[in-house]
PLY file of the C-alpha trace (Angstrom):
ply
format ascii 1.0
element vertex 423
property float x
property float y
property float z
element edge 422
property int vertex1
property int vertex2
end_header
-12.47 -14.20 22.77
-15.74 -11.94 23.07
-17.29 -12.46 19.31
-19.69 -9.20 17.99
-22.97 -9.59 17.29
-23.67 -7.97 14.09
-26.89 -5.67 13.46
-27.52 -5.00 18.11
-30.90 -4.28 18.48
-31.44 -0.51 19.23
-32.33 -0.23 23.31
-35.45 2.14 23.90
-35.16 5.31 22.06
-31.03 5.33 22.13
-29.68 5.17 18.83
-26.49 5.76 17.38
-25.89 7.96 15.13
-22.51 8.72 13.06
-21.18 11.64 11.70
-18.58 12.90 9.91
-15.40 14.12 11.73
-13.22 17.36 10.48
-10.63 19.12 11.10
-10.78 22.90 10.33
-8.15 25.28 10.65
-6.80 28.55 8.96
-6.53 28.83 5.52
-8.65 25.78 4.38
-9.48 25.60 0.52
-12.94 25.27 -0.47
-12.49 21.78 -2.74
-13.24 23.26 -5.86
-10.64 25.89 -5.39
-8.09 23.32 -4.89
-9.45 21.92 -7.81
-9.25 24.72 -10.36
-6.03 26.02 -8.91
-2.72 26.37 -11.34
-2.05 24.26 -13.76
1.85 23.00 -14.78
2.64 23.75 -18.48
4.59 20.72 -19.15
7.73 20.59 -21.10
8.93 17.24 -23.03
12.64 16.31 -21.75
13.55 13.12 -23.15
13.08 9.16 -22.88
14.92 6.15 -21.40
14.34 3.40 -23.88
14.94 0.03 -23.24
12.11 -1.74 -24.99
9.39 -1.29 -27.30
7.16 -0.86 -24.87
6.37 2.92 -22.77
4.66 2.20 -19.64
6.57 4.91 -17.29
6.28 8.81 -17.11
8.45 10.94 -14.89
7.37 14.45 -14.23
9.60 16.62 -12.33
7.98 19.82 -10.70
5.52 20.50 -7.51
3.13 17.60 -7.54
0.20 19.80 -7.46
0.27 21.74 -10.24
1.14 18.56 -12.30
-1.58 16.54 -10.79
-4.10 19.28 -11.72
-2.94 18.84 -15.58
-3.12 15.22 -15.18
-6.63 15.24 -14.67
-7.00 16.07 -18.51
-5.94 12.84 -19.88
-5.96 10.64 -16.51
-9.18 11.79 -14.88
-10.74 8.25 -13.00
-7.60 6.19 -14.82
-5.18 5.71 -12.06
-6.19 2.41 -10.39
-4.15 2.60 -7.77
-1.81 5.36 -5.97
0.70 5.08 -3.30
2.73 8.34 -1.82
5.14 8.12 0.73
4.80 12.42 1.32
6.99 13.94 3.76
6.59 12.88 7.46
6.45 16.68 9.46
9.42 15.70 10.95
11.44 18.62 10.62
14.03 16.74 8.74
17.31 17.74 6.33
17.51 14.82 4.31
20.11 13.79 2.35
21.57 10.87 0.34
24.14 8.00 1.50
27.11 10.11 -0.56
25.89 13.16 1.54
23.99 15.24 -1.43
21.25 16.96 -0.51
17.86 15.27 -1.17
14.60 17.74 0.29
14.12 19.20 3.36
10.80 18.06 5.97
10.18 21.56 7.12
5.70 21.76 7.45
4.04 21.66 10.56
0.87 21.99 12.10
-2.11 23.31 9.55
0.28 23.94 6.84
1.37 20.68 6.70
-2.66 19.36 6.82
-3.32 21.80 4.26
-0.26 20.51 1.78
-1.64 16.69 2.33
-4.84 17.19 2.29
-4.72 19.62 -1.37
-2.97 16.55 -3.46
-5.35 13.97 -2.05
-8.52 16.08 -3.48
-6.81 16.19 -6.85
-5.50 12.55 -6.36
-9.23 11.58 -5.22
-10.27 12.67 -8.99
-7.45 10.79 -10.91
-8.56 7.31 -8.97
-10.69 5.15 -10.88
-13.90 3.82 -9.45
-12.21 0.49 -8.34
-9.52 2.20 -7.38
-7.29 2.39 -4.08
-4.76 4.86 -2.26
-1.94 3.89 0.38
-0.65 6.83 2.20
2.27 5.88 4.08
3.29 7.90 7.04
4.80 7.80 10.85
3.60 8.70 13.82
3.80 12.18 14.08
1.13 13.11 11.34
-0.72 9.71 10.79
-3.60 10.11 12.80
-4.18 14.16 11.64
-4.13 12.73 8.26
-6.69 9.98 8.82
-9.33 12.07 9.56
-8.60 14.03 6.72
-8.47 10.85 4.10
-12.62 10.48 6.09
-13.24 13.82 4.85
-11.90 13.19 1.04
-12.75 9.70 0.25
-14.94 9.19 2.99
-15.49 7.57 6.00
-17.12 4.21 4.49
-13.99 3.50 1.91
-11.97 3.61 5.00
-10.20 -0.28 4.61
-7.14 -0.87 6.97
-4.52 1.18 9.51
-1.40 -1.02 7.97
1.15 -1.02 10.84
4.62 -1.55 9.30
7.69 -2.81 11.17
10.37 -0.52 9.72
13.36 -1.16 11.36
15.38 -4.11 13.97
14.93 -3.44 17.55
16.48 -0.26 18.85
18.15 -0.50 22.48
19.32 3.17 22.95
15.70 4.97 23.46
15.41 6.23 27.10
11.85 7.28 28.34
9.77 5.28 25.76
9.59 2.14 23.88
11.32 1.62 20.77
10.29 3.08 17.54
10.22 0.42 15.27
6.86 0.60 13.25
5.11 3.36 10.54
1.71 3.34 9.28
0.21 3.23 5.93
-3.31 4.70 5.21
-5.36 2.32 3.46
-8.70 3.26 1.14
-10.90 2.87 -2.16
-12.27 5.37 -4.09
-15.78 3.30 -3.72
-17.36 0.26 -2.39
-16.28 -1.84 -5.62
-12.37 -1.21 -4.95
-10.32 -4.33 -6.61
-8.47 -6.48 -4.01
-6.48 -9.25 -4.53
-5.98 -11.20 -0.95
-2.48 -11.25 -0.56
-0.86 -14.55 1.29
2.71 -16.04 2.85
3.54 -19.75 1.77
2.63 -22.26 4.76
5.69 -23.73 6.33
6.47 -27.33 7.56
6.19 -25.99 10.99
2.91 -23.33 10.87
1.37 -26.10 8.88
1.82 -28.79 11.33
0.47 -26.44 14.17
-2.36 -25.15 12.13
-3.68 -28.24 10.74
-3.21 -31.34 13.28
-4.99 -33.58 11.92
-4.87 -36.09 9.27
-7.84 -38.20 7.62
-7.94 -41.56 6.52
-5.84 -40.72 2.94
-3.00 -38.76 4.46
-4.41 -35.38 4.23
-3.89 -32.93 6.71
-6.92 -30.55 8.04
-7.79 -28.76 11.05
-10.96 -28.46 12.25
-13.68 -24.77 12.46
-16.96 -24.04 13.86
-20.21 -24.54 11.26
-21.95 -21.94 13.23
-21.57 -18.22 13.15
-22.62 -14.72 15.11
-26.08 -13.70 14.76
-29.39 -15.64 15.09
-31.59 -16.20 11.88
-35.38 -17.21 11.45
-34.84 -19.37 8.26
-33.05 -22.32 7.02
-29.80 -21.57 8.71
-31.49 -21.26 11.79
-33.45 -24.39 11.86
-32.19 -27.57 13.60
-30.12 -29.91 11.77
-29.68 -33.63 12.90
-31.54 -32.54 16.08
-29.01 -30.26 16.83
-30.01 -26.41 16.88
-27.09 -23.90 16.50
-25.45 -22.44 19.51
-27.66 -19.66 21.33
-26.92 -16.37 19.54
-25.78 -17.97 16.39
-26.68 -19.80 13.36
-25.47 -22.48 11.08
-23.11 -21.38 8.34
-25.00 -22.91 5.79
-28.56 -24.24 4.76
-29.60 -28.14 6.19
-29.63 -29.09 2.31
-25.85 -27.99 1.76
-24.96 -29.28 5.24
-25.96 -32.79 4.21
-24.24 -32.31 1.06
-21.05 -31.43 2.63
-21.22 -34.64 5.42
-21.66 -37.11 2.09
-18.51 -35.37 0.76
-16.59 -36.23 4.06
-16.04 -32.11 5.33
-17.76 -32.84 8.44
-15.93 -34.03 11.57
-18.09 -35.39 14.23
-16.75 -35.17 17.74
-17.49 -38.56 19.82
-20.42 -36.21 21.72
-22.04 -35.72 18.40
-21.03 -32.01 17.68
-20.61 -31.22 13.84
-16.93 -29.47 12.67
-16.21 -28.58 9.15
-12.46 -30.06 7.81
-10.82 -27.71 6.26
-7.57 -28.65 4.21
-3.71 -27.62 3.96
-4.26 -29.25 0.06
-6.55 -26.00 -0.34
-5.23 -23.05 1.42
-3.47 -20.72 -0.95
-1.31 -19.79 1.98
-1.99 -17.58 5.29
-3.84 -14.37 4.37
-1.46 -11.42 4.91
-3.25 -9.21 7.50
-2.71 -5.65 8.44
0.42 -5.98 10.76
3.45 -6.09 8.28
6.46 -7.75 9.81
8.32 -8.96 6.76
9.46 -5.99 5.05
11.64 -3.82 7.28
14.10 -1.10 5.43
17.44 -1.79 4.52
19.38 -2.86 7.32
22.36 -5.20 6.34
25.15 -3.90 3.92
24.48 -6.56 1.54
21.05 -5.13 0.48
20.87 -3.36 -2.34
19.67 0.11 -2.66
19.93 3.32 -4.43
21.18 5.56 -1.82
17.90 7.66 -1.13
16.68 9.07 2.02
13.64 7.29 3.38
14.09 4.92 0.87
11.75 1.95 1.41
11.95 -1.48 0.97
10.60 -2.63 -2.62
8.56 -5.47 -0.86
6.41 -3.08 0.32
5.16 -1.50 -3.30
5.30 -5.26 -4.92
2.54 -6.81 -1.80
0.32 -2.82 -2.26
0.82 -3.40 -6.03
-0.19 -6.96 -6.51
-3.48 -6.58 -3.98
-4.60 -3.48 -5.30
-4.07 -3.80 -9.25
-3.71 -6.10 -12.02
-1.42 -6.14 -14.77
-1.58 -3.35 -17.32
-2.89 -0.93 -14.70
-1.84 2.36 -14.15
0.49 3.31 -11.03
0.68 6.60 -9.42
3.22 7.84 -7.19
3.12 11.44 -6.47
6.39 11.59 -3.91
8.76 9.50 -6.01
11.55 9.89 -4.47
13.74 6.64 -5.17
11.33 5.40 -7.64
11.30 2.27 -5.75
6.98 2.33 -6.77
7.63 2.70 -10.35
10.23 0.12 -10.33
8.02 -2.54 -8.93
5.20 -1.56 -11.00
7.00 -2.12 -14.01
8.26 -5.58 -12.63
4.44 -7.05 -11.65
3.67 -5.85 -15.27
1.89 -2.02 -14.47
2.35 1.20 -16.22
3.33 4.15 -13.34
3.53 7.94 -13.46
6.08 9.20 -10.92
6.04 13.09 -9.95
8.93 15.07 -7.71
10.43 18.12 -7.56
13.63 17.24 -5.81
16.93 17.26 -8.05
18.43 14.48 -5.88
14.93 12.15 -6.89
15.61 12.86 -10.72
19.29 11.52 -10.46
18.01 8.96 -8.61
15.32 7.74 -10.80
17.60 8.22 -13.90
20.59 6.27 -12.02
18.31 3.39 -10.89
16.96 2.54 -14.07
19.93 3.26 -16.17
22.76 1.54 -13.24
20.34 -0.61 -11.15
21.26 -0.56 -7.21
24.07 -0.84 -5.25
25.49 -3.12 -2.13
24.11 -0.84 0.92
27.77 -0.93 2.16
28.90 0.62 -1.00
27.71 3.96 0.46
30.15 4.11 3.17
32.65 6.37 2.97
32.35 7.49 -1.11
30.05 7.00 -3.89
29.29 3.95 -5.06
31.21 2.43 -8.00
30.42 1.43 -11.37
31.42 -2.11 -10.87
29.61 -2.96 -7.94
26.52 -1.99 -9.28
23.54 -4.49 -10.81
21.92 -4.34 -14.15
19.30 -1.60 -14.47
16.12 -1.13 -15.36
14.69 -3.03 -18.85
11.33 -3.42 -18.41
10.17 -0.61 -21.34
10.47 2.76 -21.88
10.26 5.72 -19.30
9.04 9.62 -20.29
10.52 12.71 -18.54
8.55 16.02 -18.42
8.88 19.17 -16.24
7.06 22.00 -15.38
8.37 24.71 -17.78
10.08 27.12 -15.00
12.23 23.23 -14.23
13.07 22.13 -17.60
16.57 23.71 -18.28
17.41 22.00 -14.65
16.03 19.07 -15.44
17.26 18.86 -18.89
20.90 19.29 -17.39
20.17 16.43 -15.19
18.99 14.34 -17.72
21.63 14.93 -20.07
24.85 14.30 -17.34
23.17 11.15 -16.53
22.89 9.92 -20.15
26.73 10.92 -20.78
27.95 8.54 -18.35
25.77 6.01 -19.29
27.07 6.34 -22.38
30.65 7.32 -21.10
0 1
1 2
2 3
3 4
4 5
5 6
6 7
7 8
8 9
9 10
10 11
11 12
12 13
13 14
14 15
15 16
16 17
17 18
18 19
19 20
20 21
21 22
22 23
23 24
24 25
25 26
26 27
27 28
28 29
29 30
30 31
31 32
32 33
33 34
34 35
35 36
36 37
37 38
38 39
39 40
40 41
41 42
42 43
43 44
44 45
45 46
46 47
47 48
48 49
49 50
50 51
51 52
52 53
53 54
54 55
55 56
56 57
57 58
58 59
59 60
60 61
61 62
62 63
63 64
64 65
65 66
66 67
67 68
68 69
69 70
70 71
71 72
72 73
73 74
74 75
75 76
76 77
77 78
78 79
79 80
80 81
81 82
82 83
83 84
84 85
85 86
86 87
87 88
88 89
89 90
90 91
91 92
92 93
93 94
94 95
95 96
96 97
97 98
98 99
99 100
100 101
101 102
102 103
103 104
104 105
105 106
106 107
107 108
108 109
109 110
110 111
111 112
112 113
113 114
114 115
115 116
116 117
117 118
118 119
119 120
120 121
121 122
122 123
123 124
124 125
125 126
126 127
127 128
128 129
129 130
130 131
131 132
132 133
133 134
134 135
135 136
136 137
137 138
138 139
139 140
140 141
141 142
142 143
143 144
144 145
145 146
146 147
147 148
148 149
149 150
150 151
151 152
152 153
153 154
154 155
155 156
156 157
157 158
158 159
159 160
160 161
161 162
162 163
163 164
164 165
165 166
166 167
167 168
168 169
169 170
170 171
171 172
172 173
173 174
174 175
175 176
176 177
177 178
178 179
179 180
180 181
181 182
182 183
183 184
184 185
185 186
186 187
187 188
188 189
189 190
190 191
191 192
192 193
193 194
194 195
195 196
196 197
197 198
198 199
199 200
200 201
201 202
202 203
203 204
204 205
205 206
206 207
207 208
208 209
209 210
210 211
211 212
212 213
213 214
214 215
215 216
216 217
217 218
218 219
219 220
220 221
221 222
222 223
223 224
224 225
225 226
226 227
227 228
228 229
229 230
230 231
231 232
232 233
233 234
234 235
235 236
236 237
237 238
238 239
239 240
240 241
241 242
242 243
243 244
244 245
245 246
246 247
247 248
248 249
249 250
250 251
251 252
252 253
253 254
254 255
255 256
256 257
257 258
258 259
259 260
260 261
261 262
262 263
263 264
264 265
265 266
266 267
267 268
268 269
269 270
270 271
271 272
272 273
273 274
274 275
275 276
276 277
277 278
278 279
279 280
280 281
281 282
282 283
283 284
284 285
285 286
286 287
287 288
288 289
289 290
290 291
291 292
292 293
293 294
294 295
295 296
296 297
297 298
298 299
299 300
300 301
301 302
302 303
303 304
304 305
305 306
306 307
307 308
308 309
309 310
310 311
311 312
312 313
313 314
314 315
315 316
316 317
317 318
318 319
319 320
320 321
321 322
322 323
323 324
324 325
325 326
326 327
327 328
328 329
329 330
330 331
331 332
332 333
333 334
334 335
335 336
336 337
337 338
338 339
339 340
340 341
341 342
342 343
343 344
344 345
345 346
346 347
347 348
348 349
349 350
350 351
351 352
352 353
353 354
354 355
355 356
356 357
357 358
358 359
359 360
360 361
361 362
362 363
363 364
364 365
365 366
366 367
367 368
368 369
369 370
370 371
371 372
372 373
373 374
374 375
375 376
376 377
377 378
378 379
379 380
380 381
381 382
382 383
383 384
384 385
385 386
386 387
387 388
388 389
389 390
390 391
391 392
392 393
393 394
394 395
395 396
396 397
397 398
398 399
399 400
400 401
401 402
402 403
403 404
404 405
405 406
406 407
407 408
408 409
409 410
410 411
411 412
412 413
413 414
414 415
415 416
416 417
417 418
418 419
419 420
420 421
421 422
C-alpha cells in the first residue's frame, strides 16, 4: 500500500494552491438576506408529559422561518444537528396505512437554493464544537457537498459517510444495485467534539487481528515503530544502531523507546528489527470508520417501526448522537419526520428540537411517543392495532408549537391524538 508523505516539498516554482469551489445559479440569496428573512410567530399548542423533566420541543411549520426565530434563544447552542431533507427525487410519499406524508417535488437550483438557505441559518444555531450530518442519496449528494464547503467551509469538511441502506437488490437491469446513501459529515470549527465510536471485538476478528500471545497469556499483534516523514531530531536519530526506514522516522523519542522495551511493548524479530505489541486487553473495540454496514432500514416484519416514509433506522441517530454530543446536549433535527432523532436523543440522555411541516410527521411524532412502534408487518394490509404496539415514549416531557397560520391544524392534531390516548 503506497503510504503519503506528509508536508511534499514544493518542485521549482509549482505550487499548489486551493481555492474555494461554488456553485452559482439563479436566484442565489446574498447570506445576510437569508439571514434576516421572515420570521415564524410561534403559537404554544400543548405538552406530552411523562416526567418531570422537558428536554423535547416540536415545532410544526416551514423549517425556515422557525429556524430564523430560533436563533433568538438558541443562537451557537445546538451542539449537534442531523436532517434527513428531502432527496430531489421526485417522490409522493406516503405512510405504510397509505396516508399521505409530503411530496419530493425540487429540482435543479431550486432544490440547491432550499438546502443551502436552512444550512446558513442552521450554520448560526451550531455551537463552536459543534457538528452537522446531512444525510442524502445519490441524486443531490455531491451538489450539496460543495455547497456545505461554501457554508461551513472547506477545512471543517470531516467524512463522506457511505451508508448501506438496504439487502441486495437482484431486479436492477443496466446498473449495479442501489444499496447505499450518503451522509454529509462537518464541524462548525476546528475544536468540533468527537467521541470515537467502536464495534465489540469478536472471538473470531480477535483471533485474526491479534495472533500472538506473550509469555502470560495475553494476546497482541504486532505494528511498525516508524512512521511517514523524515525528521532532524530525536525521532530521527538512530536507536540501538538502527536508523528508521528511509523516508520515515521513529514514532517516538530514543528515551521513551527504551522506556517502552523495559516495559516489555517491544517485539524483536530474530533479525533484530524493533515492533511495538499492542494488546486485545486494551483496545476499546474496532474504531467505526466511514463505511456503515450495520444499520440498514427496516427490512424484516419483525422490526419495529412507526410507519413513516423514509423512515430510518434508529441505529443510525444513536452512533451520530453518541460521537458527536454528550449528555445534556442539545439535538436539532430540522426534517423530523418520524422523530426517530429526537427519540434517540432522549434515550442517550440529550435534549432535541424537532421542526416539520407535514401533518402526517405531527401524528407521527405524537403516536410514537404516546403508542411506541409497531411490528413492521403490522402495516400490511390495515393500520396497525393497539395491542400490538410497544410502550411509548417516557423519557420527559415534549413541547409543541406552530407557526401561527398552522396552529388551529395542528391543535386538531394534537387534540385527536390525546383523545385516544386517553380513549
Amino acid at each position: 500500500m503506497a503510504t503519503g508523505i506528509p508536508k511534499a516539498p514544493i518542485l521549482g516554482n509549482i505550487r499548489a494552491i486551493g481555492s474555494l469551489v461554488r456553485l452559482e445559479y439563479p436566484e442565489k440569496q446574498p447570506e445576510h438576506e437569508v439571514l434576516a428573512g421572515p420570521r415564524a410567530e410561534l403559537v404554544d399548542i400543548g405538552s406530552l408529559t411523562h416526567g418531570d423533566s422537558e428536554n423535547g420541543q416540536f415545532f410544526y411549520g416551514d423549517n425556515l422561518p422557525i429556524l430564523r426565530t430560533l436563533l433568538d434563544d438558541y443562537r451557537e447552542k445546538v451542539q449537534l444537528i442531523y436532517i434527513d431533507p428531502p432527496f430531489a427525487s421526485s417522490g409522493n410519499y406516503a405512510t405504510r396505512s397509505l396516508d399521505h406524508a409530503y411530496e419530493d417535488d425540487l429540482h435543479g437550483h431550486h432544490y440547491i437554493e432550499f438546502i443551502r438557505k436552512r444550512l446558513v441559518v442552521l450554520r448560526e444555531l451550531l455551537s463552536p464544537t459543534g457538528s452537522i450530518y446531512v444525510h442524502l442519496d445519490a441524486n443531490m449528494a455531491f451538489h450539496i457537498k460543495v455547497v456545505m464547503d461554501e457554508v461551513f467551509g472547506p477545512q471543517n469538511f470531516r467524512n463522506f459517510i457511505t451508508r448501506k441502506k438496504c439487502n441486495p437488490k437482484n431486479f436492477t437491469k443496466n446498473s449495479f444495485g442501489n444499496i447505499s446513501d450518503y451522509i454529509l459529515f462537518y464541524s462548525k470549527s476546528s475544536e468540533c467534539h468527537f467521541n470515537r465510536q467502536y464495534e465489540p471485538w469478536t472471538e473470531e476478528t480477535s483471533k485474526k487481528e491479534y495472533q500472538y500471545i506473550d509469555e502470560g497469556g495475553r494476546r497482541f499483534k504486532k505494528v511498525p515503530l516508524h512512521a511517514p516523514g523524515t525528521r532532524n531530531g530525536a525521532t530521527g536519530q538512530p536507536w540501538r544502531g538502527k536508523n528508521p526506514p528511509p523516508g520515515k522516522h521513529w514514532q517516538y523519542p530514543p528515551d521513551v523507546l527504551e522506556e517502552m522495551d523495559r516495559r516489555g511493548e517491544i517485539y524483536w524479530s530474530p533479525n533484530g528489527n524493533p515492533r511495538r505489541k499492542i494488546y486485545l486487553d486494551n483496545s476499546q473495540g474496532i474504531p467505526i470508520q466511514d463505511i456503515w454496514l450495520d444499520v440498514k432500514d427496516p427490512h424484516n416484519q419483525n422490526i419495529r417501526i412507526t410507519g413513516y416514509p423514509t423512515e430510518k433506522n434508529q441505529g443510525v441517530l444513536e452512533r451520530i448522537i453518541l460521537a458527536s454530543s454528550q449528555p445534556g446536549d442539545l439535538v436539532l433535527d430540522a426534517f423530523a419526520g418520524s422523530g426517530t432523532t429526537m427519540a434517540a436523543a432522549f434515550a442517550h440522555g440529550r435534549r432535541c428540537l424537532g421542526i416539520d411541516r407535514s401533518p402526517e410527521s405531527l401524528r407521527t411524532v405524537l403516536g410514537r411517543f404516546m403508542y411506541g412502534l409497531s411490528r413492521m408487518g403490522d402495516f400490511v394490509g390495515s393500520k396497525p392495532s393497539e395491542e400490538s404496539k410497544q410502550l411509548g415514549f417516557s423519557f420527559g416531557s415534549v413541547h409543541l408549537a406552530a407557526e401561527k397560520s398552522q396552529a388551529s391544524e395542528a391543535l386538531d392534531i394534537f387534540q385527536a391524538a390525546v383523545g385516544r390516548k386517553v380513549a
